[in-house]
C-alpha positions as CSV (number, residue, x, y, z in Angstrom):
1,X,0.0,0.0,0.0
2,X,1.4,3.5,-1.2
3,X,-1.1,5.6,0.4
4,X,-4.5,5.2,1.7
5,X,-7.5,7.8,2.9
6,X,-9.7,7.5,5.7
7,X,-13.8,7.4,4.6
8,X,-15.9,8.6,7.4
9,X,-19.0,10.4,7.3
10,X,-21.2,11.5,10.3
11,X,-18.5,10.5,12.5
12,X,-18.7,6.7,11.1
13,X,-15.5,5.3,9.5
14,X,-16.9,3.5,6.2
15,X,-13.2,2.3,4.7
16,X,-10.1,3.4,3.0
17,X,-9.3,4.1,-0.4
18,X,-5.6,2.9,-1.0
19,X,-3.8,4.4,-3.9
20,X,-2.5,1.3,-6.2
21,X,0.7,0.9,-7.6
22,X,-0.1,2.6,-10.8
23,X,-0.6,5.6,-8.4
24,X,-3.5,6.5,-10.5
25,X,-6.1,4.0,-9.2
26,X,-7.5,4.2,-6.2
27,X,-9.5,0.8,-4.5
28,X,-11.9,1.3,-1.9
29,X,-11.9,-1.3,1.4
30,X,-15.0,-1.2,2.7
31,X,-15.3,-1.8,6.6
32,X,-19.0,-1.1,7.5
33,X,-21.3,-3.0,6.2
34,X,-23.7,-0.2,4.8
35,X,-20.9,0.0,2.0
36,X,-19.7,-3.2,1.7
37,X,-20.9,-3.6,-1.7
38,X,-18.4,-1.4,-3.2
39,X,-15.3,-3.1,-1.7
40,X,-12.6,-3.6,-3.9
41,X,-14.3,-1.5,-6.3
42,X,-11.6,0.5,-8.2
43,X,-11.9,4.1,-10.1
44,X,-9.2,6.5,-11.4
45,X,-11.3,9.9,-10.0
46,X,-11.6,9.0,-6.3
47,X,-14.0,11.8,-5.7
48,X,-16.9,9.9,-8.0
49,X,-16.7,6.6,-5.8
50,X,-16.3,8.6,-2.6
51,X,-20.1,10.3,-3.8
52,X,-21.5,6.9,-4.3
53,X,-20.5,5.4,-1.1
54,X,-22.1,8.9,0.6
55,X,-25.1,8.4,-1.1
56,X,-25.2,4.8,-0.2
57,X,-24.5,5.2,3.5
58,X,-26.7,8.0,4.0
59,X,-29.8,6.2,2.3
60,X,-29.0,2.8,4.1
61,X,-29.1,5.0,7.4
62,X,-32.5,6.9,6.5
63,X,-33.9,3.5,6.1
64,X,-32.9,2.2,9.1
65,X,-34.3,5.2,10.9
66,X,-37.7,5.1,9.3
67,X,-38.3,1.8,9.6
């Protein structure tokens, strides 16, 4: 691992993205389980999967609430 960055939103840690050794792809590790379908999921522009998980964490945690 070259380099990593910390996911958290709300104050929950979600996962990592870790820089691969082409230092132009990122992968994401997810570690909660809102997001866990987008481990290993890999993108060159880190701020369009970072969006996604948002938006997936945020909606999983408004359904939880509701219901």
């Amino acid at each position: 691992m070259l380099e990593s960055q910390i996911v958290e939103i709300d104050g929950t840690f979600l996962g990592a993205l870790i820089l691969e050794a082409d230092r132009k792809t990122r992968r994401f590790y997810a570690a909660h389980d809102s997001v866990r379908t987008f481990h290993n999921h890999t993108v060159s522009a880190a701020g369009d999967l970072m969006n996604q998980v948002v938006r997936h964490y945020r909606c999983a945690r408004a359904s939880t609430t509701i219901g």
